[in-house]
C-alpha positions in Angstrom: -29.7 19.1 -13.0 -29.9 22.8 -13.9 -32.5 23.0 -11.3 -30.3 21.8 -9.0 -27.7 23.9 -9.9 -29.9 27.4 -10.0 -30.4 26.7 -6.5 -27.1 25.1 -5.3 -26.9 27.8 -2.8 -30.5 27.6 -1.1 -29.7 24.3 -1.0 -27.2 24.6 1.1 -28.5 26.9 3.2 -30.8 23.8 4.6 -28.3 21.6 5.5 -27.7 21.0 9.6 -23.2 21.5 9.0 -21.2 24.2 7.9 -20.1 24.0 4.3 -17.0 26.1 3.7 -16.0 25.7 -0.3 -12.7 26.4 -1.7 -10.4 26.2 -4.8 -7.3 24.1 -5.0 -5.1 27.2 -4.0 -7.0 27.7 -0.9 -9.7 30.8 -2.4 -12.8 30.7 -1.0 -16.1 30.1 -3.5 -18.7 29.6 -0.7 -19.9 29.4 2.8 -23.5 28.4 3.9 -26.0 30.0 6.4 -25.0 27.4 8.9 -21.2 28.1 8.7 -22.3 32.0 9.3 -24.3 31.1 11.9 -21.4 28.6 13.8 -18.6 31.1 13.3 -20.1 34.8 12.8 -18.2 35.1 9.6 -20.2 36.4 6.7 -19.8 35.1 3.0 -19.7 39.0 2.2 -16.2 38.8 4.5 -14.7 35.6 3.1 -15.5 35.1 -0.9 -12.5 35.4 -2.6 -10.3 35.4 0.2 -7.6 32.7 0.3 -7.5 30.4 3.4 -3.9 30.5 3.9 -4.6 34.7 4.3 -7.4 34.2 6.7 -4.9 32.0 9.3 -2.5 34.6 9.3 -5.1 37.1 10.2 -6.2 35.1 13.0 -9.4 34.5 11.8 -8.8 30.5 12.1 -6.2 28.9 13.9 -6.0 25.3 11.5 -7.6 24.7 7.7 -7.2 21.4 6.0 -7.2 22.9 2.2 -3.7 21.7 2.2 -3.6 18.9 3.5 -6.7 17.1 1.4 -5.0 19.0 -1.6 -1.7 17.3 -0.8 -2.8 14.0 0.1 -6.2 13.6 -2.2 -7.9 12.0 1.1 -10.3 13.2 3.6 -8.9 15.0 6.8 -9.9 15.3 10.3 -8.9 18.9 12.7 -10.5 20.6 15.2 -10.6 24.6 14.7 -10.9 27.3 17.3 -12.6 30.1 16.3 -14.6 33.4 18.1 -12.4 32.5 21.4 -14.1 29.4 22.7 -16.1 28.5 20.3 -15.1 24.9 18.8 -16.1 23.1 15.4 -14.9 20.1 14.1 -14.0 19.9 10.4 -14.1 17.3 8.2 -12.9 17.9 4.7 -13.3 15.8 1.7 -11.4 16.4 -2.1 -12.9 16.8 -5.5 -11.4 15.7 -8.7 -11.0 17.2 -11.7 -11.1 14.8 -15.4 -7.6 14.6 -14.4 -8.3 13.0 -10.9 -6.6 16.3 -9.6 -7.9 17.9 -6.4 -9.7 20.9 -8.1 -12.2 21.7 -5.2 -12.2 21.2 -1.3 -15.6 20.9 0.7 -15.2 21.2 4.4 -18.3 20.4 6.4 -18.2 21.9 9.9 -19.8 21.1 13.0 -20.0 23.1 16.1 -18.5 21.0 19.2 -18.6 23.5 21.8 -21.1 22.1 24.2 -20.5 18.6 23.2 -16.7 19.5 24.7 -18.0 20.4 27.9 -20.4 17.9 28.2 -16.9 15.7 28.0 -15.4 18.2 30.3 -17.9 18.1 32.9 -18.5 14.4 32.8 -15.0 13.9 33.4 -14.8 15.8 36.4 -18.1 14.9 37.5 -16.7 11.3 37.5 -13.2 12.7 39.1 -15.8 13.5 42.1 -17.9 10.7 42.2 -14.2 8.7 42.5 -13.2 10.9 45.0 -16.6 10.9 46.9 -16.1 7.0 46.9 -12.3 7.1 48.1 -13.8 8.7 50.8 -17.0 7.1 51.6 -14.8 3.6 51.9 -12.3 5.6 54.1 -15.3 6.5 56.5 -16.3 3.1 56.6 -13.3 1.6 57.7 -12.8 4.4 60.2 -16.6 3.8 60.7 -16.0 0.1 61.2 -12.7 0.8 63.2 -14.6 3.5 65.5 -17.7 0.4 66.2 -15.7 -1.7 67.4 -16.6 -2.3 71.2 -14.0 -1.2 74.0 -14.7 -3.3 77.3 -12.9 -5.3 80.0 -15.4 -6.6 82.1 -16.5 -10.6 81.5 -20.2 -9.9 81.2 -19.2 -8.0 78.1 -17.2 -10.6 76.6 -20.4 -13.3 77.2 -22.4 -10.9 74.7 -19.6 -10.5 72.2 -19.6 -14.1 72.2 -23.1 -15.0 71.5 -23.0 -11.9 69.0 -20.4 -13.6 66.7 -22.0 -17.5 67.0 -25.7 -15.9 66.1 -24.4 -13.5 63.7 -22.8 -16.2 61.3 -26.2 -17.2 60.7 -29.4 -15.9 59.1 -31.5 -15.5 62.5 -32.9 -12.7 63.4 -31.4 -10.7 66.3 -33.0 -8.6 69.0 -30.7 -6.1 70.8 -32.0 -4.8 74.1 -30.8 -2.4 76.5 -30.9 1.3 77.4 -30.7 4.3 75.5 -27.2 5.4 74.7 -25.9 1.7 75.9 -24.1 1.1 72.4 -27.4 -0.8 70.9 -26.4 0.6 67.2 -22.4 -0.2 67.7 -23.6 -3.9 68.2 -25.9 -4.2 65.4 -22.9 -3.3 62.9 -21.0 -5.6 64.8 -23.3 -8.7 64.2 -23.3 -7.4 60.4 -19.7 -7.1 60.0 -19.4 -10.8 61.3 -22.0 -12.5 58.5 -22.2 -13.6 55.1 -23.9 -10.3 54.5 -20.6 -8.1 55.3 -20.2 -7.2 51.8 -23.4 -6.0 51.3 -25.3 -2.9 52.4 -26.1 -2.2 56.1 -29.0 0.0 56.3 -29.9 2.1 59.7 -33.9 2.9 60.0 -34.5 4.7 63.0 -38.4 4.2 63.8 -39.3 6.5 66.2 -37.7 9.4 63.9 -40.2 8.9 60.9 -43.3 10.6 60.6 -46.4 8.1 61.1 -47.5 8.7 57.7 -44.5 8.8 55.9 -43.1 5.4 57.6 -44.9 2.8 55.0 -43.2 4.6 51.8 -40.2 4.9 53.6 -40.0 1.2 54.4 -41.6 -0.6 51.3 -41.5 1.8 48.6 -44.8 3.2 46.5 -45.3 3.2 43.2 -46.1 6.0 40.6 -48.7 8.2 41.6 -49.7 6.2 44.5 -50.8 9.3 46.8 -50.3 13.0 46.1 -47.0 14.4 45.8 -45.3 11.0 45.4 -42.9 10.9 42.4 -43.9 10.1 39.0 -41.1 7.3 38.1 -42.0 5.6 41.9 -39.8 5.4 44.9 -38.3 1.9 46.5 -38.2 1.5 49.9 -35.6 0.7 52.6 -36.2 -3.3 52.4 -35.7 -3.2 48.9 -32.5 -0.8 48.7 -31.2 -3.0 51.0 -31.9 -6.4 49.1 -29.2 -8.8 50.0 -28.0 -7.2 53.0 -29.0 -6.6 57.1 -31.8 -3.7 58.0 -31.3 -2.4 60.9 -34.8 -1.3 63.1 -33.2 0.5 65.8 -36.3 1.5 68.5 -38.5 -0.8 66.9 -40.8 -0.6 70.0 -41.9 2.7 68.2 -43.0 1.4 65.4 -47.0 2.1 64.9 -49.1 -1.1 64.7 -50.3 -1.1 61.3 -46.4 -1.2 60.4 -46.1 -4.1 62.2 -48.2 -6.0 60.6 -46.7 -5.3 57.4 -42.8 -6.4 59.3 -44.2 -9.4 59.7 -45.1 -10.1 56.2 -41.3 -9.4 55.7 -40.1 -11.6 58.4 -42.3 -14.7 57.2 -42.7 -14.6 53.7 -39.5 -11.9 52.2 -41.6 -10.1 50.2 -42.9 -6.4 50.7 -45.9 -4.3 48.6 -45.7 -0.8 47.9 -47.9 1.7 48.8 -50.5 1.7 46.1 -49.6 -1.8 44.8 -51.1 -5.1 44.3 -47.7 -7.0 43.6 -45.8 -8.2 46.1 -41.9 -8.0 45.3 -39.2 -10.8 47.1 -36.3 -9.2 49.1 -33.9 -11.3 51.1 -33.0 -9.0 53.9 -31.9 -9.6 57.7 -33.4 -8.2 60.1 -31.6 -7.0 63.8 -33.5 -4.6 65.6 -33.1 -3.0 68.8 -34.7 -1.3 71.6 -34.7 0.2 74.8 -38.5 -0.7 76.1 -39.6 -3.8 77.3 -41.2 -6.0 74.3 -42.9 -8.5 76.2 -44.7 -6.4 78.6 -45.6 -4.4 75.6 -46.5 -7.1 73.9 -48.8 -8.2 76.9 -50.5 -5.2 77.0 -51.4 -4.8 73.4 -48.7 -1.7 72.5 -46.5 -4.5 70.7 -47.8 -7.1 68.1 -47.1 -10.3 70.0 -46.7 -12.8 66.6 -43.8 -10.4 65.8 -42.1 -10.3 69.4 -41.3 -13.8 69.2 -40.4 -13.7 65.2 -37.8 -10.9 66.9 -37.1 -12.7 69.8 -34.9 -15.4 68.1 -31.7 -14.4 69.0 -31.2 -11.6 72.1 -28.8 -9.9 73.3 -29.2 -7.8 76.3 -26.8 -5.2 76.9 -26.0 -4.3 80.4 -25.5 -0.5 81.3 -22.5 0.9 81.9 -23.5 1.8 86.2 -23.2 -2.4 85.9 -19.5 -2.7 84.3 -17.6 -0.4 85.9 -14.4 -2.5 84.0 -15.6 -0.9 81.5 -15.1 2.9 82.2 -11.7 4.2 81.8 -11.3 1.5 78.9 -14.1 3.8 76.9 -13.0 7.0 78.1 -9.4 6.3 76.7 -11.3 5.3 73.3 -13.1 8.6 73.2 -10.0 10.6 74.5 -8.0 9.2 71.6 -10.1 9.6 68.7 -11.2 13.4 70.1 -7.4 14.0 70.5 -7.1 12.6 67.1 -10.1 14.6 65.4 -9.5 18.0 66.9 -5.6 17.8 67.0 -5.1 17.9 70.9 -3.4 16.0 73.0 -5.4 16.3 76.2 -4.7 13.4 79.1 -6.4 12.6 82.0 -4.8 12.7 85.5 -5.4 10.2 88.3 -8.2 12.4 90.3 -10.7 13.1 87.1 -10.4 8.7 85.7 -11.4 8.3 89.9 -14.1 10.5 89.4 -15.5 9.6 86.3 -15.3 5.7 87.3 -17.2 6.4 90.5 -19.8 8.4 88.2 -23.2 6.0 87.5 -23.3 7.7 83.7 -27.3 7.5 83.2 -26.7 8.0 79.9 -24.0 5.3 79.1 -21.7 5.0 76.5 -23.2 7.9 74.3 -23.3 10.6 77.4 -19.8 9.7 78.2 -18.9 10.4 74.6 -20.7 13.4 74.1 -18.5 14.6 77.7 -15.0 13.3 76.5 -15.7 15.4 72.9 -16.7 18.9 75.0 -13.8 18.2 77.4 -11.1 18.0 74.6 -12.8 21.2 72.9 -13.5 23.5 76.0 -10.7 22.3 78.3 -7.5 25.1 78.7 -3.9 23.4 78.3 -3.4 19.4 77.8 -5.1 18.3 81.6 -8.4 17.2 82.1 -8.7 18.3 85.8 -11.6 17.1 88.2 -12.9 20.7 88.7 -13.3 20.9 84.6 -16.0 18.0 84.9 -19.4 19.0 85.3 -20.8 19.7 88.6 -23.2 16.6 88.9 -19.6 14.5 88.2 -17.8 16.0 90.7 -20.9 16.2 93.1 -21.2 12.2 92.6 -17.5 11.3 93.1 -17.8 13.8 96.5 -20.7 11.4 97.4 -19.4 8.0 96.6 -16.8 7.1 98.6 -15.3 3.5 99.5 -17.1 3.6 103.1 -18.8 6.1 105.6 -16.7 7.4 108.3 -17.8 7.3 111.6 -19.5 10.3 113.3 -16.8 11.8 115.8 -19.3 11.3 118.9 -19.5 7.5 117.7 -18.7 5.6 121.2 -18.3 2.1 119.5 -15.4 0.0 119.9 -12.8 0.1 117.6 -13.0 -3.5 116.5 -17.1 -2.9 115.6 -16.3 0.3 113.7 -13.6 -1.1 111.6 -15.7 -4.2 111.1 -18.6 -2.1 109.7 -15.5 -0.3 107.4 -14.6 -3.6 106.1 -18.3 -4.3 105.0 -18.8 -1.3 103.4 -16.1 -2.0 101.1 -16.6 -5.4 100.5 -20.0 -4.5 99.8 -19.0 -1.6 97.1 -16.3 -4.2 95.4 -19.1 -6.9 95.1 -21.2 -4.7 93.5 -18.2 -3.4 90.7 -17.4 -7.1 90.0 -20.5 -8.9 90.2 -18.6 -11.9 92.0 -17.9 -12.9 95.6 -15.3 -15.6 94.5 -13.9 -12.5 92.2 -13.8 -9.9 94.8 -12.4 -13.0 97.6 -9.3 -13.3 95.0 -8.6 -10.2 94.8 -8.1 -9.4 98.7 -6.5 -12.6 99.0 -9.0 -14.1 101.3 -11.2 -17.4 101.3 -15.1 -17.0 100.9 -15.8 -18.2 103.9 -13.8 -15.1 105.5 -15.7 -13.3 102.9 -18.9 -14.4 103.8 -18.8 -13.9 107.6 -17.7 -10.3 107.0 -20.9 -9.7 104.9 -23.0 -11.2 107.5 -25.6 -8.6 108.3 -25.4 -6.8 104.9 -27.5 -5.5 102.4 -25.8 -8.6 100.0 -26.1 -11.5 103.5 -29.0 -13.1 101.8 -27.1 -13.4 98.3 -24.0 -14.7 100.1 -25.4 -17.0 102.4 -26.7 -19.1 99.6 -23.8 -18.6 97.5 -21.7 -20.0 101.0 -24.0 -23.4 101.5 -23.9 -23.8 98.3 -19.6 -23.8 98.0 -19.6 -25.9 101.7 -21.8 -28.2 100.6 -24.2 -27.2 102.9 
C-alpha cells in the first residue's frame, strides 16, 4: 500500500480520464496529465486554488464539488472550457470515518468530437429527410408528368392492352420510334402492377460501354477484374429485386449479353462477373426498342430464343405523323408544364396550333417537347406566333394545304375541278382519321357518296373493298 501510495501520482498520470481532486471546501489537491492535456490548465495553475474562485474567473463555467458535497451522491454536468472545447464530468464523494464528504474526485472526459459527431449526424439525417421529401415529390410529379396525353382511338387500343398485360407478370415488348414515348409507356405498365411499390429501374443499353455492360447488369464480386471494388458491386437485376427493369433499346444489346438475359428471363437467377454462384432475383422485365427484332433476329444481329421470350406481350406505338388527334392535346401538356417550370404564361394562337398540327414531327413526342420548352424560353411577350417556329415548321405548314389549287391557265370545267377539290380533301381527312366511316360522319355523308368521290384516288383500291364489303357486295 505505501507503494501504491509513493506513486499515487504516476499512477494517475496513466489513466485514459481527467482526474480533477478536491477538498470538501472546493481546494484543489490534484489534477492528472490527462486533465492538462483535455483543458490546457496546469497543476502549477490550479493546486490550492478553490473551485468556487476558478468559476468566477471564468476558468470553468459549472463544477459539481458542491453539489456531491451537498447531496453525498454522484453527479452528472457537462463543462465548457478553452471556448469550444467540451468534457463531461462525472463526480463521485469520499467519506471520511464520519461518512462525511471529505474528498471529491471528478473524472473528466473530453466530448468535443463525440458532440459533433451528434451534430453532424443530426443534420446529415435532417438532409437525407429532406432529400427523400423531395425525391417522393419528383416521383409523383414524375408519375403525374408520364402520364400519356392522346385523343385519337388507336391510342386508347394501346392503353388498353397496357393495363390488361400489365396486371400480370408477362413480359412486355414496347416498339416504336425513337422519341415516340417508348419510356413514358414502360412506367406506365409499372405503375399499373403488383410491382408499383417497388423500384422501377431504367437501363439504357445502347448508352453502356461494351465492356462495362456485364457488371453493370449482374454485378461482380471482389476483385473480379482490375479496378473493381474490394467489398464487390451488385448489379442492376439485383438492385432491382422485386421490382420491373426496364431495357430501353434492347436491340443494342451485344450478343454475349444476351445470352446471359436469357438466363434471367428462364431461370431468375444472375452470376456475377467472376463468380460461380448463381444468385435468384425476381424481376420483370419490359423492354423497348425502336429496330425491327424479328428481322434482326432473322439475320443473326438479335438472339432469336430471346425475341420470342420478349415477344410475349407487344405493344407497338404508332408515331405521332399517324395521330394527328393527338397533336395540340400534347402541345397543351408541354405548354403547361413549361409555363409552369419557367413561370410564363405563354399561349398559342390559332395560326401556330394549325401549323404545328399540319407539321409530320419526325421526331415525335420528344422533338415536340424539346420545341414547346425553347419556345416558352426564347419567345418575346406571352404569344407563340407562327413566324417564332422554326423555319422547316413554317416551311411544312406553307406546303401542306387541304388541296392544290388549280393553275390559272387550267381550261377544265368547273364541275371536274371542284370534283378533284373534293378528293383532295377527302383524301387528306382519311389519312388524319384512319376511317372512311369516321371521316363519312363527320361531313355528314353516306359511304357510298364517299366512295364514289374517292373513285380514281390514291385510297380507290382501299375504299373499293371497304364499299363491297358494307353493300354486301
Amino acid at each position: 500500500m505505501k507503494k501504491i501510495i509513493e506513486h499515487i501520482e504516476s499512477i494517475f498520470d496513466i489513466l485514459s480520464d481527467g482526474i480533477y481532486i478536491t477538498q470538501r471546501d472546493g481546494t484543489t489537491l490534484l489534477v492528472n496529465r490527462m486533465y492538462e492535456q483535455l483543458t490546457g490548465l496546469s497543476f502549477k495553475d490550479l493546486r490550492g486554488r478553490n473551485v468556487h474562485d476558478l468559476v468566477a474567473d471564468g476558468i470553468f463555467d459549472t463544477i459539481l464539488n458542491p453539489e456531491v458535497v451537498r447531496t453525498k451522491r454522484p453527479a452528472v454536468s457537462v463543462q465548457h472550457v478553452r471556448q469550444s472545447k467540451k468534457i463531461i464530468l462525472r463526480g463521485y464523494p469520499v467519506f471520511d470515518e464520519h461518512g462525511e464528504v471529505c474528498l471529491v474526485v471528478t473524472f473528466a472526459r473530453d466530448i468535443t468530437m463525440i458532440t459533433q459527431f451528434r451534430e453532424q449526424i443530426a443534420q446529415q439525417k435532417q438532409l437525407i429527410e429532406t432529400f427523400n421529401d423531395r425525391i417522393e415529390c419528383m416521383l409523383h410529379e414524375q408519375v403525374r408528368n408520364s402520364q400519356p396525353v392522346f385523343e385519337s382511338e388507336v391510342m386508347q387500343q394501346v392503353l388498353d392492352l397496357l393495363q390488361r398485360v400489365a396486371a400480370t407478370d408477362a413480359n412486355i415488348l414496347i416498339l416504336g420510334e425513337t422519341g415516340v414515348g417508348k419510356d413514358v409507356f414502360a412506367r406506365l405498365a409499372h405503375e399499373y402492377s403488383p410491382r408499383s411499390s417497388k423500384m422501377f429501374l431504367k437501363v439504357d443499353c445502347g448508352s453502356i460501354a461494351e465492356n462495362l455492360i456485364e457488371s453493370e447488369l449482374f454485378g461482380y464480386v471482389p476483385g473480379a477484374f482490375s479496378g473493381a471494388s474490394s467489398k464487390g458491386k451488385a448489379g442492376y437485376f439485383e438492385i432491382a429485386d422485386g421490382g420491373t427493369v426496364f431495357l430501353d433499346e434492347i436491340g443494342e444489346l451485344p450478343l454475349p449479353m444476351q445470352a446471359k438475359l436469357l438466363r434471367v428471363l428462364q431461370d431468375r437467377e444472375v452470376m456475377r462477373v467472376g463468380s460461380s454462384q448463381a444468385r435468384k432475383v425476381d424481376v420483370r422485365i419490359i423492354a423497348a426498342t425502336n429496330r425491327d427484332l424479328a428481322e434482326d433476329a432473322k439475320a443473326g444481329k438479335f438472339r432469336s430464343d430471346l425475341y420470342y421470350r420478349l415477344n410475349v406481350a407487344v405493344l407497338d406505338l404508332p408515331p405521332l405523323r399517324e395521330r394527328q388527334q393527338d397533336i395540340i392535346p400534347l402541345v397543351e401538356r408541354f405548354l403547361d408544364r413549361f409555363n409552369a417550370k419557367y413561370r410564363r404564361n405563354m399561349t398559342l394562337p390559332k395560326g401556330t396550333r394549325q401549323a404545328l398540327q399540319n407539321y409530320k414531327w419526325p421526331g415525335n413526342v420528344r422533338e415536340m417537347q424539346n420545341l414547346i420548352q425553347s419556345l416558352v424560353v426564347t419567345c418575346e411577350g406571352h404569344s407563340i406566333k407562327p413566324e417564332h417556329l422554326p423555319p422547316h415548321i413554317q416551311k411544312a405548314a406553307r406546303n401542306r394545304t387541304a388541296y392544290t389549287p388549280p393553275a390559272p391557265d387550267d381550261a377544265r370545267p368547273l364541275k371536274e375541278i371542284m370534283a378533284d377539290i373534293e378528293r383532295e380533301i377527302l383524301e387528306e381527312a382519311v389519312r388524319t382519321h384512319g376511317s372512311v366511316c369516321k371521316v363519312a360522319r363527320m361531313y355528314k355523308i353516306s359511304r357510298t357518296t364517299l366512295f364514289r368521290k374517292l373513285r380514281g384516288s390514291s385510297l380507290a383500291g382501299v375504299s373499293g373493298d371497304e364499299e363491297q364489303e358494307n353493300t354486301g357486295q
